[in-house]
N, C-alpha and C positions, 0 to 999 in steps of 0.2 A: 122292151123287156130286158136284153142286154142290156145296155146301159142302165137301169136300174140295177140290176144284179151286180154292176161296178162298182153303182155307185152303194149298196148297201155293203158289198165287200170292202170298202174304202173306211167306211164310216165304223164297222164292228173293230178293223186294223187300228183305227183312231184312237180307240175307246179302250185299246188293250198295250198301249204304247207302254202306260205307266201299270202294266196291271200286278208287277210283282207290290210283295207288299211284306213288311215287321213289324211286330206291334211288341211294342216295350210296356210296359209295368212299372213305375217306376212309386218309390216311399221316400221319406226320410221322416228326422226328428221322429224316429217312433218312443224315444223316451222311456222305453220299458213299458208302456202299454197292450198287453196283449190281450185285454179281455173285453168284449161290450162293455159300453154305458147305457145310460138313457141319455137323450136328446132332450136336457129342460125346455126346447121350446115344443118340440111337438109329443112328446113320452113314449118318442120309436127308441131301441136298443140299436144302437152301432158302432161299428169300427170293430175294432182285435185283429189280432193276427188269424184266427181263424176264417174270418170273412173274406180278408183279401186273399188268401189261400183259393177259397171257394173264387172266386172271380177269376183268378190263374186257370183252376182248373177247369173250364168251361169254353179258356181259347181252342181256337181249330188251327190258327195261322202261325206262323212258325213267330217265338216270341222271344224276349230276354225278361228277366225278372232282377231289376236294379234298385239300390238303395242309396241314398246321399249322405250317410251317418247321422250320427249321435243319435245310439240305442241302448247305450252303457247305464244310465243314469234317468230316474225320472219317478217311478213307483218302488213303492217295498222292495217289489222282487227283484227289480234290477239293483236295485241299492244297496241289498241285505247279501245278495249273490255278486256283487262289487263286476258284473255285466256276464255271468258266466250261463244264469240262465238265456239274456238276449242271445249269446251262441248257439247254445243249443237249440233256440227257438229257427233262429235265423237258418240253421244249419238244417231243421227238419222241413221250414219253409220252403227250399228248394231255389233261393236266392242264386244269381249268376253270379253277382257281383259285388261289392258294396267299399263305401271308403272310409275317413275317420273324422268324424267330427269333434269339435274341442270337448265336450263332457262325455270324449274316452277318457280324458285323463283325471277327471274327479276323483279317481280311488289313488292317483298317482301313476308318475310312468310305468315302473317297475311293475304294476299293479296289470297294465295294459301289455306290458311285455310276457306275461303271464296266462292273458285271456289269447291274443293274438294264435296260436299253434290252434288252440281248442276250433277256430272257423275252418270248415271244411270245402267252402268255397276262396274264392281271392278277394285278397283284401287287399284293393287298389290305392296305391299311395306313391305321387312322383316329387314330392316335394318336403319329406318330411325325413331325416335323418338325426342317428343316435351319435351324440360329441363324443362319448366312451367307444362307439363301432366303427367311427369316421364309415359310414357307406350305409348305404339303403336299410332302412328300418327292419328289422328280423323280420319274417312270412306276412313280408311284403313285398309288392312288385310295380313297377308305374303304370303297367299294362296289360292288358291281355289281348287275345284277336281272338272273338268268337267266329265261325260259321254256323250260319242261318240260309239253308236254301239258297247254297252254292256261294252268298253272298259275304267277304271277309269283314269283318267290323271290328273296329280297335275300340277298345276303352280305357282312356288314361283315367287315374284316379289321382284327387287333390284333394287332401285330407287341411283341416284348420286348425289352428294354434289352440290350446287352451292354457293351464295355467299348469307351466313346462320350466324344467331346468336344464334338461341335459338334449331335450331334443328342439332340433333345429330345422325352420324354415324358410327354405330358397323362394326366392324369386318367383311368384305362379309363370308371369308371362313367359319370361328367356327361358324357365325350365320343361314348360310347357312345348314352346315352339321346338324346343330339342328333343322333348319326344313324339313330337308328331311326325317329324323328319325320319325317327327309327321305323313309327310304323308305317308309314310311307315307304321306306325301303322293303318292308313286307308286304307290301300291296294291298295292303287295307283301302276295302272300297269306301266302308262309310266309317268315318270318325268322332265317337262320343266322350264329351268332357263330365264325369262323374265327379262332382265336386261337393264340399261344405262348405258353400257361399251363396252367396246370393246377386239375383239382379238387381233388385234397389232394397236395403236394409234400415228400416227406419228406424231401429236401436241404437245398432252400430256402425263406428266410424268407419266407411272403407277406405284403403288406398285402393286396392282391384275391387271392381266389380265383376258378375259374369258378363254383364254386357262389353266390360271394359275388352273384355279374355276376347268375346265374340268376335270386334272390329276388329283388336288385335292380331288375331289369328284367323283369318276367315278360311282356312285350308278345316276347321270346325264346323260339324253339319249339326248337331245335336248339343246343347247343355243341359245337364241332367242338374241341379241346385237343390240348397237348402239350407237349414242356420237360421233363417231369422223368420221362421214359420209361417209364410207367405202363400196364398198358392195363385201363381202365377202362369198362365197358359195361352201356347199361339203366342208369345211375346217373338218378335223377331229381331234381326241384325243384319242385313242383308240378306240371305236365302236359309240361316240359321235359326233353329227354332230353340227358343227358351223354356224350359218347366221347372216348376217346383209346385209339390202337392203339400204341403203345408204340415202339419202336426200332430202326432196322437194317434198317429190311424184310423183317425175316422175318416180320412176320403185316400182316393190312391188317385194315381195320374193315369191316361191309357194312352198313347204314343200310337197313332198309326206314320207307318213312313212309308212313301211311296219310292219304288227303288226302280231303276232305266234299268229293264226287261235285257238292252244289250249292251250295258257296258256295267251294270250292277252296282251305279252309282246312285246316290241319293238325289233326290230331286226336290222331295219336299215333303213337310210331316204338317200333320195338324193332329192337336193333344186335347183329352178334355179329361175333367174332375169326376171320379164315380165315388158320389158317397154311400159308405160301405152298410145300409141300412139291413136287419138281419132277413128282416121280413124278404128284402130281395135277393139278398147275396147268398143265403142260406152258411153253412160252417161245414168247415174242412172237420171233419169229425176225427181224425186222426192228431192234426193238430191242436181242435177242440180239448181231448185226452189230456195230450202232452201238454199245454197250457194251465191244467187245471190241474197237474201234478206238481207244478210249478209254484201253485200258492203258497205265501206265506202265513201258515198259524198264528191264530191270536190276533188278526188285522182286522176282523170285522165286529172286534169289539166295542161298543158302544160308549163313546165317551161324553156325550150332551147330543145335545140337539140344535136346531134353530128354527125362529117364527115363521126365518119365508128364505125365499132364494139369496143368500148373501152375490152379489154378480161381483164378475173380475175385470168386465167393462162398466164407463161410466154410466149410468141412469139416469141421470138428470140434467137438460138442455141445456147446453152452453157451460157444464161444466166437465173435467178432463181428469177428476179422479174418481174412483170407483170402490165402494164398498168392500171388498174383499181387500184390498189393499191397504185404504183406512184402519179395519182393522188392526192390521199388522202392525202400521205404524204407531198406533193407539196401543195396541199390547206393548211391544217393547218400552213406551213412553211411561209405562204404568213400573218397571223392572230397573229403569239404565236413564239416572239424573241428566240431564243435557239442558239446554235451548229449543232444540230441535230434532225430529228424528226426519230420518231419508229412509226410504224404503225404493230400492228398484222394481218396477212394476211385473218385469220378467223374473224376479223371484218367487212371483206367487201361480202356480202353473193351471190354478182351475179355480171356481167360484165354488161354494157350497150349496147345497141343492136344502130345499125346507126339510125340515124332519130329523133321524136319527144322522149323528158323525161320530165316523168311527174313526181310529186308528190310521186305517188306511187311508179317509179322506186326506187326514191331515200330514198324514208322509207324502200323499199325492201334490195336495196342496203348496206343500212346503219341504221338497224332498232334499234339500240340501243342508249339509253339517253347517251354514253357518254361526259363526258367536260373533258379538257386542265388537266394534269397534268405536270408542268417542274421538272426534279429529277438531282440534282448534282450528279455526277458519278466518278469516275477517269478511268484513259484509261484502266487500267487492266481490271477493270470491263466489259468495253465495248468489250475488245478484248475475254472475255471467255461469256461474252452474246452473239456476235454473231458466236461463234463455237456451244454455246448448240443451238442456233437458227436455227443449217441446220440439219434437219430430215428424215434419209433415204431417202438424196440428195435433201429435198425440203425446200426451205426460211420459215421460221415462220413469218417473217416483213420481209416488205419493208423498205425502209429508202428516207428520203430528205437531203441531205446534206452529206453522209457517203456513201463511192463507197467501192469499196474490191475486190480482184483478189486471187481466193484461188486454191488449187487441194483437189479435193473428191479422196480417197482411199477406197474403202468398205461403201462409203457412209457417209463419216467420212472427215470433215475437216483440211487439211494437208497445212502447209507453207502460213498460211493467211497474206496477204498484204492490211491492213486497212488506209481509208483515211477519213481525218476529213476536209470538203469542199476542197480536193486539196491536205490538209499536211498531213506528213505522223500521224497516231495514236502514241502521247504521254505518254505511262503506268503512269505516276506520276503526270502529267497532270490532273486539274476540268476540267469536261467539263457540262452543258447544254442540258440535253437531254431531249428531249418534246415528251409525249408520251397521251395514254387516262390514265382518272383514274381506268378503270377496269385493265389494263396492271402497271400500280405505285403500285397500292394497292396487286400485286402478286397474282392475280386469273389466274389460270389453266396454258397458257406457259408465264404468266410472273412472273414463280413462283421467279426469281432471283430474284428480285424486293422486297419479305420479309428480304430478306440480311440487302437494305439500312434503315437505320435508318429515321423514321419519318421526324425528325425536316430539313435533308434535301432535302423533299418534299413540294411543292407548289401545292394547286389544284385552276384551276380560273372557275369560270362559262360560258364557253363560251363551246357553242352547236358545235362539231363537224358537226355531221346534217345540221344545218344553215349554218355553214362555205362553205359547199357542194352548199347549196342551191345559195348563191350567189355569189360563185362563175360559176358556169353552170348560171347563168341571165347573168353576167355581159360578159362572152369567150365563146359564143356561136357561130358558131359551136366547141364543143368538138374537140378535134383532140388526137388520140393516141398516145404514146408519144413511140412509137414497134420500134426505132431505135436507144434505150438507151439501154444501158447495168447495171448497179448499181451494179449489182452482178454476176461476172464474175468467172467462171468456167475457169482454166486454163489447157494447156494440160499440 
């Protein structure tokens, strides 16, 4: 009976080795989404800020509540309130933390030097500096050390470029490793990298990745990511856990970490996806409130309609463009003379649901100021733009005017057959290619585009947006256009 009694006292000591525990929260890419949707495939309501609020409030265990950026920019309200309503959202949420993602600076720097004061929590950034302040970004800090249940936990924050003049970005790795060393002299037990990047980015180009940071750094027990809308969980690096919850707020991440009872070091986490369904998550009614005081007037105005779901992924086997993006490319092609139109596919932020569109669809849709750029090309050009264009088998652009018949090997574009409205692609051949000016000007996957030379580029003021708008007045009902092919996958 002793001996039992040992050995059950043995075994319950076992069981409680790892028993301290944190649970993190963790968002990004909320894009100015605060409010439910429906769910076109099943016609549940979810996501908003409200929801994840409600899942916060229902922990028991001691938590953090983190965010990866880019909340500036996405819907009306963010876009019209140039990010001041995401503050105050983020600010009533009850967030620990959060960093800066590249469309903070859509509205411009000055713009974000202006929102910045307004955050009433920290807003972590170790690698992002003003050329006019020489030194650390204004009510910014690289770091914090929260305590959680005795336990010290650092958070560096690494904020991502967007489309910047005066502000400058270091080094992630060497700037990183130099502040891990500072909170290491503060005795931070467990160490979180809150960043706007990603582990593997199929848009865009990286030099770092978070994986990259992880090997790098292994003195990092957590990466917290995001940018390229992924959601990514349990990915590891050694004893390092990788997350990214992906986009919109319709799912959050939840972080359990196991933490050494006697030296209150991390040991090991494992993460899962909670999509924020209302039915289960119920709403933070308070926030509820304040989200819906938040609307923008005049947005649920009725501008057409459509026959059936326009989708913003492909629908049709073996082929890699997608209806909602057609579109696009089809509208401007109808506005702005060329050869051909380029449409980036991450320009278009949602699909159209059947039925009435309003206003708001189409800010949601397409919530960016861009106008018309036309850029003289030659074929060659075209023909190694649209090889870098297919990423781990997926289209970067759609196109109007330019169809292709390729084989994927490994993911990787093989034996491309390119057509320019019909004829075959000319390599020595000018051609006409009309694209937006964020994609002319070589931001993020239109980095080929720093190639061409200025002078032959042309930018016109004409609103893709508007082009949107009437066209949906004028071809209402929408119709899908899911029985084109463009981009054809060959066996």
């Amino acid at each position: 009976m002793k001996k039992i009694s040992l050995l059950l006292a043995f075994a319950l000591t076992a069981c409680f080795v790892f028993s301290k525990q944190l649970i993190i929260y963790h968002t990004s890419d909320t894009h100015g989404f605060y409010y439910p949707e429906r769910n076109t495939e099943n016609n549940k309501m979810w996501g908003g800020f409200a929801a994840a609020r409600n899942v916060v409030n229902k922990e028991k265990l001691p938590f953090l509540f983190l965010d990866s950026g880019d909340y500036c920019n996405g819907t009306v309200e963010a876009k019209n309130s140039k990010c001041v309503t995401s503050a105050e959202l983020m600010n009533a949420m009850g967030y620990d933390a959060t960093t800066i993602g590249n469309h903070e600076f859509d509205f411009g720097e000055d713009n974000f030097l202006k929102v910045l004061p307004l955050f009433k929590f920290p807003v972590l950034n170790s690698t992002i500096t003003d050329s006019r302040l020489k030194g650390q970004l204004p009510y910014t800090k690289p770091y914090k050390i929260f305590e959680r249940a005795g336990v010290k936990i650092a958070i560096i924050g690494v904020g991502k470029e967007g489309d910047n003049k005066h502000f400058k970005f270091a080094n992630v790795i060497s700037t990183v490793k130099k502040v891990v060393k500072e909170v290491k002299k503060e005795n931070a037990d467990i160490i979180i990298l809150l960043i706007h990047d990603s582990a593997g980015d199929e848009k865009h180009p990286q030099k770092v990745s978070n994986k990259l940071i992880a090997e790098k750094i292994p003195e990092i027990d957590i990466v917290l990511g995001g940018h390229a809308h992924q959601e990514y969980q349990n990915i590891f690096v050694g004893n390092a856990i990788l997350v990214e919850s992906g986009c919109h707020l319709k799912k959050m991440s939840k972080i359990v970490v196991d933490i050494d009872d006697e030296t209150n070091k991390y040991k090991t986490a494992k993460s899962e996806l909670i999509p924020l369904y209302i039915e289960k998550t119920g709403q933070d009614e308070q926030i509820k409130e304040l989200a819906e005081s938040l609307r923008v007037p005049g947005m649920d105005v009725v501008l057409g309609n459509t026959a059936a779901y326009i989708s913003k992924t492909p629908v049709k086997e073996g082929c890699k463009d997608s209806p909602i993006n057609n579109w696009i490319a089809d509208v401007i092609a109808k506005n702005v003379e060329g050869d051909f139109i380029v449409h980036n596919v991450g320009g278009a932020r949602i699909g159209l649901e059947k039925g009435p569109v309003t206003m708001r669809d189409i800010v949601t849709l397409f919530p960016f100021d861009n106008k018309i750029a036309v850029v003289e090309v030659d074929g060659k050009f075209v023909k190694n733009f649209f090889i870098n264009g297919i990423k781990n088998g997926r289209a970067l652009y759609n196109f109007h005017g330019l169809t292709a018949k390729f084989k994927l090997k490994n993911n990787k574009v093989k034996n491309v057959e390119i057509f320019i409205n019909g004829n075959p692609l000319q390599e020595n051949k000018t051609y006409k290619l009309v694209t937006n000016e964020y994609i002319a000007k070589g931001k993020t996957e239109g980095w080929m585009f720093k190639k061409i030379e200025e002078d032959k580029k042309q930018f016109i003021s004409l609103s893709i947006r508007d082009m949107l708008i009437a066209d949906l007045k004028a071809n209402s009902p929408l119709k899908p256009l899911n029985d084109e092919c463009r981009l054809q996958v060959k066996n």
